[in-house]
C-alpha positions as CSV (number, residue, x, y, z in Angstrom):
1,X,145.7,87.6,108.2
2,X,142.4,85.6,107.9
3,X,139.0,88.1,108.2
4,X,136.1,86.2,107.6
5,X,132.4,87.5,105.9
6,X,131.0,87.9,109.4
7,X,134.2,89.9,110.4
8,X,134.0,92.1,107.4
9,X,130.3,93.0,107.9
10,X,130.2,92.9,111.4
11,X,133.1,95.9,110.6
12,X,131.2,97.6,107.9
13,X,128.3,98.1,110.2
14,X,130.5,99.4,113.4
15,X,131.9,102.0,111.1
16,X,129.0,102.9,109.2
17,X,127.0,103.2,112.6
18,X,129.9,104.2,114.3
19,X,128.9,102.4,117.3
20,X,130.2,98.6,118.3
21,X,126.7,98.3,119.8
22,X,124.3,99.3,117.0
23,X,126.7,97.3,114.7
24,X,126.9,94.6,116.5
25,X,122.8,94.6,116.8
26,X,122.8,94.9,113.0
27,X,124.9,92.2,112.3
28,X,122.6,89.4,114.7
29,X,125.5,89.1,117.4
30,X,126.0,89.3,121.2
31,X,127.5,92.8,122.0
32,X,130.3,90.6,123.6
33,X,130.9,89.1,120.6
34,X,131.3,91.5,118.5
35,X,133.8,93.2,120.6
36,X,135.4,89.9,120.7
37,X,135.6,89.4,116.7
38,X,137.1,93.0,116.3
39,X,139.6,92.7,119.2
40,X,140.8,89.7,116.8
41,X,141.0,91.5,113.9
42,X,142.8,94.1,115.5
43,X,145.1,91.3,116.8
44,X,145.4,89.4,113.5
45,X,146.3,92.6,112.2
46,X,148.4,93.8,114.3
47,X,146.7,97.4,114.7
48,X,144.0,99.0,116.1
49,X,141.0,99.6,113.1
50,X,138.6,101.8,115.7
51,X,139.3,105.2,117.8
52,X,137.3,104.3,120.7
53,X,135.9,107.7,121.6
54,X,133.1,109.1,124.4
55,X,130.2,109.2,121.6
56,X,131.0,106.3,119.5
57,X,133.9,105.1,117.2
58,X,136.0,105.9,114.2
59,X,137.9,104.3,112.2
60,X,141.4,104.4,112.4
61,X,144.2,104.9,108.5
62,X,144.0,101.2,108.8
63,X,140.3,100.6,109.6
64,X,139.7,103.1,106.7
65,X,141.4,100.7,104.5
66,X,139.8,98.2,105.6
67,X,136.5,99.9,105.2
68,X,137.4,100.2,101.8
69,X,138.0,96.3,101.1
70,X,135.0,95.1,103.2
71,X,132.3,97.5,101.0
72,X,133.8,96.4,98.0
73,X,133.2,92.8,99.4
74,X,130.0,93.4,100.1
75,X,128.9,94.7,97.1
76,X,130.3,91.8,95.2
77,X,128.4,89.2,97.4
78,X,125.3,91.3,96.7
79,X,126.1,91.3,92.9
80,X,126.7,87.6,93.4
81,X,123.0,87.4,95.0
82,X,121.6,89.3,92.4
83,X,122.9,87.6,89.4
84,X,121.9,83.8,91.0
85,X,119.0,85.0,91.9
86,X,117.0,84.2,88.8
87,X,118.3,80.6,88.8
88,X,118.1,79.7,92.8
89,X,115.0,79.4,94.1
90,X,114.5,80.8,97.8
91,X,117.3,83.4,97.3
92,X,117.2,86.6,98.4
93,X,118.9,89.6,97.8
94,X,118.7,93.3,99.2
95,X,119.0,96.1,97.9
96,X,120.5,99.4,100.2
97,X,118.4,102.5,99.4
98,X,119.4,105.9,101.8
99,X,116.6,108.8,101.1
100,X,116.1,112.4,103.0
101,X,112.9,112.8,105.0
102,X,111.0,114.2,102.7
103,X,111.5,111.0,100.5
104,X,110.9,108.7,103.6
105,X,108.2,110.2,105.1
106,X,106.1,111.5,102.0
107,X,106.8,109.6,98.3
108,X,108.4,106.3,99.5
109,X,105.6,105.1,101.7
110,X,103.1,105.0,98.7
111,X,105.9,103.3,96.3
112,X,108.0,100.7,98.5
113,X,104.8,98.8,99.3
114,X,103.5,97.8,96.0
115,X,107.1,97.1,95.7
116,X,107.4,95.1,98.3
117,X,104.8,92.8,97.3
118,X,105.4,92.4,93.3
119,X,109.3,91.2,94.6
120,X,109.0,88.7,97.4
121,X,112.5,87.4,97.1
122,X,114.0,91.3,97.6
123,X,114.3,92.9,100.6
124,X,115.2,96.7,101.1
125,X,117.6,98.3,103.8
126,X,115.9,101.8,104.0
127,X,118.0,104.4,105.8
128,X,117.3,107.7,106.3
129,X,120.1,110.3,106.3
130,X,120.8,114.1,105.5
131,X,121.3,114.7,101.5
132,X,125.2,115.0,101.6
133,X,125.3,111.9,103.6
134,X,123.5,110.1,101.1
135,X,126.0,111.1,97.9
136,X,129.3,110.4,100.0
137,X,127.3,106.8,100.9
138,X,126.6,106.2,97.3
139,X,130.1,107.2,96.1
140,X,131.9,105.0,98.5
141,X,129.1,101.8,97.5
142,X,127.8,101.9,101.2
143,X,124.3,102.3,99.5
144,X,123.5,100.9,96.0
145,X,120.4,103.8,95.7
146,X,120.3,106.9,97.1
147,X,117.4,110.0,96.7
148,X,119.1,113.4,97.8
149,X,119.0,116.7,96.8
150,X,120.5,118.5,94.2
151,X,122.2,120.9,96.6
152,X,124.3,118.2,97.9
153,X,126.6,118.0,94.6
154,X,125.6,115.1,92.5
155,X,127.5,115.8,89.5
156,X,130.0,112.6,90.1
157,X,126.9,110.2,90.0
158,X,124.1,109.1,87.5
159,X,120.5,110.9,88.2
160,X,117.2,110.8,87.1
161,X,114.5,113.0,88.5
162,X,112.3,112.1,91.4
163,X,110.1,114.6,92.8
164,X,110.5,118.7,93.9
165,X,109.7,118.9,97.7
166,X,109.2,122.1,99.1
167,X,109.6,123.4,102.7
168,X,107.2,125.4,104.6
169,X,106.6,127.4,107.9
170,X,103.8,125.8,109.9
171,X,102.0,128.0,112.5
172,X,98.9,127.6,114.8
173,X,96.1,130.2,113.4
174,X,96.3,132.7,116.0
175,X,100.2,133.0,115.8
176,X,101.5,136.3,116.2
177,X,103.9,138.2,114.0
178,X,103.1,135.9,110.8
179,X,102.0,138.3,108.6
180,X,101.2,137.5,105.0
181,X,101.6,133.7,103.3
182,X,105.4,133.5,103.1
183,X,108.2,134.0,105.5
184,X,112.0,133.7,105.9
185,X,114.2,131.9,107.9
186,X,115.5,135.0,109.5
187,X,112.3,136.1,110.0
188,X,111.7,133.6,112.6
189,X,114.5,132.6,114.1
190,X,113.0,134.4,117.3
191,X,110.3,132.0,117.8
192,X,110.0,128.7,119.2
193,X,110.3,125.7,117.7
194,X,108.8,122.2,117.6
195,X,111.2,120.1,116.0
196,X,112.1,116.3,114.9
197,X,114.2,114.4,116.5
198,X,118.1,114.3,117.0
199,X,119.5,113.4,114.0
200,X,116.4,113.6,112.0
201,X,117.7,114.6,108.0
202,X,115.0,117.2,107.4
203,X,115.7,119.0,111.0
204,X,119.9,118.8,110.7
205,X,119.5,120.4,107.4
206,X,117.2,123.2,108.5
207,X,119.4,123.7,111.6
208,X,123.0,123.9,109.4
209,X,120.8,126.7,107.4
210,X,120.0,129.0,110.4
211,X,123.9,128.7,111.7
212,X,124.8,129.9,108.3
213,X,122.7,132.9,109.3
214,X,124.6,133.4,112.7
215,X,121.1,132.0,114.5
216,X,120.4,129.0,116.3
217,X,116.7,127.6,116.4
218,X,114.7,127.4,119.7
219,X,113.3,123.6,120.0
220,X,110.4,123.8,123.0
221,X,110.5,119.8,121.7
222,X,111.4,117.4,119.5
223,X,109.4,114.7,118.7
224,X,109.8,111.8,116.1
225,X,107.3,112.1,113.1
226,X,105.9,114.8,111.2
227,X,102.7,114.2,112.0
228,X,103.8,114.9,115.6
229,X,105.2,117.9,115.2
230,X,102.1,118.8,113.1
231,X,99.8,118.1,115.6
232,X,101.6,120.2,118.1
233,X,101.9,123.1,116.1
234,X,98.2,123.0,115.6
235,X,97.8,122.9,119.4
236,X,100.1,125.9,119.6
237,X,103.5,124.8,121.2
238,X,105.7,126.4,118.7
239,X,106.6,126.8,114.6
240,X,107.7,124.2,112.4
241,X,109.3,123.6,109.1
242,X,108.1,120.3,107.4
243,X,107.7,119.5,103.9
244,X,104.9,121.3,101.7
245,X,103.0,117.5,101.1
246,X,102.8,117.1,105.3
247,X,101.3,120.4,106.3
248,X,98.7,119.7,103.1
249,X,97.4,116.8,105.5
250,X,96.9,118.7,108.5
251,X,95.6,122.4,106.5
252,X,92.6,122.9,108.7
253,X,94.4,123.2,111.5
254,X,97.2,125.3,110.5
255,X,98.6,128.2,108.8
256,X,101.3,127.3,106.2
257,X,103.5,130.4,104.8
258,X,105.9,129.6,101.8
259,X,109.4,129.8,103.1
260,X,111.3,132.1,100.4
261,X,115.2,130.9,100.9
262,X,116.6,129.6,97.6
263,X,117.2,126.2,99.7
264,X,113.5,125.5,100.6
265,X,112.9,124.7,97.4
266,X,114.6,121.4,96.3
267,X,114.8,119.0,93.3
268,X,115.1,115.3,94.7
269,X,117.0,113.4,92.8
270,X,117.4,109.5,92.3
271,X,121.4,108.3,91.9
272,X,123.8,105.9,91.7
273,X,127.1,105.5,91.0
274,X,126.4,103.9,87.7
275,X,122.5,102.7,86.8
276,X,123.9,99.5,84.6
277,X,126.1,98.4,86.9
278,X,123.5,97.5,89.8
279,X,122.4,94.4,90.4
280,X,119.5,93.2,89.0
281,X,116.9,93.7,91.8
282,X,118.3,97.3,92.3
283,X,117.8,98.6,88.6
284,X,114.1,96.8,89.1
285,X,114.0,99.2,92.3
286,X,115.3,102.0,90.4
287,X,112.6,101.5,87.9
288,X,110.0,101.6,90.6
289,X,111.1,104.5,91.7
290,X,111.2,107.0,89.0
């Protein structure tokens, strides 16, 4: 049985992604190809690694296992990066950093540049994913950093603090049946909705929080951004629930109520499976970051 680096990434990123497609555009290769490499490892094997199914792939006991050697791989080539780093010149190494929205699209903007800049030679693979998606990513090494919230069970992994983001109801001005500056979830799970896209962290975590209350939210749409569903708020298509720091930029225009549930209120957390054991141009990334 002879899997090669390109095999084991190109499988890392179909199982991760849990498409051949998206993997396969990750990893630099020809759709064609990629099926090609993993039909050969399924050959070479002598089992399938992937349940082909209508929405994507999984992987199979065997591609789990798998899964399981090909992170670890990958982490020691990126520890092998790291370490040569400081005597190679040229070499680059990356660093894998998952973060909710609120991290993305409000703290990390104003920090990752700078960062950027100082580090040449370090690259950052940003990906932005719902808070328990981000520990169990951490925990199994598919990301080296991640920035989640508290809520999501952190106890198995180093923390340091990062920032408390709070979520609030945004309403045009003249919206009726807001009364007062704060609100509840149940309160308005009557009205329409303009939401983020599918799959967006902030708006699966909101929407797992009203079926807990039996409820389901209206979108009238979903648009990518949170400026976008600001400005459409403000032009009255619906009601929103973005981050505290996003409705501050657009307060002329709207009316922001403090949303009262216990989870609106979150502590965002930086973590890692172990701080000393990252590579070098992570910890320097870690340090950046808190």
């Amino acid at each position: 049985m002879r899997f090669d680096l390109v095999d084991l990434r190109l499988f890392l990123l179909v199982a991760e992604r849990g498409s051949i497609t998206h993997g396969a555009e990750l990893a630099g290769l020809a759709l064609a190809s990629a099926s090609a490499r993993i039909k050969g490892m399924e050959e070479r094997l002598g089992a399938p690694l992937l349940e082909r199914r209508r929405r994507g792939v999984v992987p199979t006991a065997a591609g789990q296992a798998l899964l399981h050697h090909a992170r670890a791989v990958q982490n020691q080539i990126e520890a092998m990066a790291g370490d040569l780093a400081a005597y190679a010149t040229g070499l680059r190494a990356r660093v894998r950093l998952m973060a909710n929205t609120a991290a993305t699209s409000e703290m990390l903007p104003k920090i990752l540049p700078a960062f950027l800049v100082a580090h040449p030679r370090i690259d950052i693979d940003l990906d932005e994913r719902p808070s328990h998606e981000i520990v169990e990513a951490v925990a199994s090494g598919a990301a080296d950093l991640g920035i989640a919230a508290t809520w999501a069970g952190l106890s198995h992994l180093e923390q340091k603090p990062f920032f408390i983001d709070r979520l609030v109801v945004i309403a045009p001005r003249n919206w009726p049946g807001l009364e007062g500056r704060t609100a509840s979830l149940t309160d308005i799970l009557g009205d329409p909705f303009v939401g983020l896209s599918t799959g967006h962290a902030l708006q699966e975590h909101v929407t797992r929080q009203a079926a807990r209350l039996g409820g389901h939210l209206h979108f009238r749409i979903r648009v990518p951004g949170l400026d976008n569903v600001c400005r459409l708020v403000a032009q009255g298509a619906g009601i929103a629930i973005v981050p505290e720091s996003a409705a501050r930029r657009s307060a002329r225009t709207l009316r922001t109520l403090r949303l009262t549930n216990d989870w609106a209120t979150r502590q965002l957390n930086l973590c890692a499976r172990r701080f000393d054991d990252l590579t070098p141009q992570a910890k320097l990334l870690a340090s950046a970051l808190v």
